[in-house]
C-alpha positions in Angstrom: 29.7 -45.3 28.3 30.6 -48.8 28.5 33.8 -47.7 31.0 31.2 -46.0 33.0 28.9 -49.2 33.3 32.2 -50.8 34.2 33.6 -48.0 36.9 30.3 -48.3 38.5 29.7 -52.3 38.7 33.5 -52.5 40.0 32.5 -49.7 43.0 28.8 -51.1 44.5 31.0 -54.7 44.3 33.5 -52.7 46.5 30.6 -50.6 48.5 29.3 -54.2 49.1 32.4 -55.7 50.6 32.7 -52.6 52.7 29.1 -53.3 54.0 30.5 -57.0 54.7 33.7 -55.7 57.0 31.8 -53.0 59.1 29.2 -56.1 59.4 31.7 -58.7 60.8 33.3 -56.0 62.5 30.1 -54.9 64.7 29.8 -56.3 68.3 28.0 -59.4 69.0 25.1 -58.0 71.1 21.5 -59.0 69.9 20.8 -55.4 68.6 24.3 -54.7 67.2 23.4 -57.7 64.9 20.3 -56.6 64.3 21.0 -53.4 63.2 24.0 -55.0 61.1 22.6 -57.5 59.6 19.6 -54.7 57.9 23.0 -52.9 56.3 24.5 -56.0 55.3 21.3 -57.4 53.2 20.8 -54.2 51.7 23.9 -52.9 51.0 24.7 -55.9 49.5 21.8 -56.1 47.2 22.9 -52.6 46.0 25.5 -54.2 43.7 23.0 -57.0 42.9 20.2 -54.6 41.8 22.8 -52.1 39.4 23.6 -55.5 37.9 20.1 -56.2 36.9 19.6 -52.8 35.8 22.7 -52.8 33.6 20.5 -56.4 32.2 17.8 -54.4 31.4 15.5 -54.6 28.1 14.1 -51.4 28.2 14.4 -47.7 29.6 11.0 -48.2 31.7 12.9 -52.1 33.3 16.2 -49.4 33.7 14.0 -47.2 35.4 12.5 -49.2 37.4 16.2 -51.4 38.5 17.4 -48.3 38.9 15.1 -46.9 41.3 15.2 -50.4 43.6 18.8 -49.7 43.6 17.9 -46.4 44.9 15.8 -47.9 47.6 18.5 -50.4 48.9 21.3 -47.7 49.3 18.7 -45.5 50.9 17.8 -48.2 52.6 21.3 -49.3 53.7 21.8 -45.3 55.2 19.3 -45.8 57.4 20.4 -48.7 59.5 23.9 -46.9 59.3 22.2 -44.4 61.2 20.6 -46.2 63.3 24.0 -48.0 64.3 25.5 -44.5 65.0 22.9 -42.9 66.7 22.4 -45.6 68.9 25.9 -45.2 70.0 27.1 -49.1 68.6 29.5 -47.7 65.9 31.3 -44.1 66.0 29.9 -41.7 63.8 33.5 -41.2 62.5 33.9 -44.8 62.1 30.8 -45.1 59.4 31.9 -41.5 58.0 33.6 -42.8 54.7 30.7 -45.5 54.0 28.4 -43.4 54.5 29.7 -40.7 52.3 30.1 -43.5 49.5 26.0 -44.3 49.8 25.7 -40.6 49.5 27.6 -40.2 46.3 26.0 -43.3 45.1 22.9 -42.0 45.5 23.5 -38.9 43.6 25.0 -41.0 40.7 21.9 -42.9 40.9 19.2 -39.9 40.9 21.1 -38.1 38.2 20.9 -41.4 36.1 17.0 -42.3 36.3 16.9 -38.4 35.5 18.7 -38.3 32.5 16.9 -41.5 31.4 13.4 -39.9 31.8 14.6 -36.8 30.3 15.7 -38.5 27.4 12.6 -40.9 27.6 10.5 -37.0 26.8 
């Protein structure tokens, strides 16, 4: 379990720094930094917010951690979207990263799940 905890600090700390390269990678145009900059605050606050979650006191403050988590990755998707679709970074460019906020999210859903479950 603890391993787990571990595995999954050490990858939002490297989904983070990922976040940080494609952000100081973007062009310099006032919407490309925009855009940027919305990834960059939240999916750096992913790591930030499994952190506290891993802090927590309770199942209901796990719960609750967990699911801001949630928000921030889903969150962070939607600005990589945006920088796609409005043609400032290739699709194929974002692929990987976005693929990782993906799987992250699934991680994440399953968790709260099996904590409410248990919770019953």
């Amino acid at each position: 379990m603890r391993d787990d905890v571990e595995r999954l600090r050490a990858r939002t700390k490297k989904f983070a720094l990922r976040v940080i390269r494609m952000y100081d990678a973007l062009p310099l145009s006032k919407v490309a930094q925009a855009l940027g900059y919305q990834a960059f605050r939240a999916g750096t606050s992913v790591g930030a917010q499994y952190r506290e979650a891993c802090r927590s006191r309770s199942d209901a403050e796990m719960i609750s951690k967990l699911e801001s988590t949630l928000q921030e990755i889903d969150e962070t998707s939607y600005w990589l979207d945006l920088l796609v679709e409005s043609e400032i970074v290739s699709k194929r460019r974002l692929e990987s990263l976005t693929k990782e906020a993906d799987e992250l999210t699934r991680i994440f859903v399953t968790t709260v799940k099996n904590i409410k479950h248990r919770r019953k």
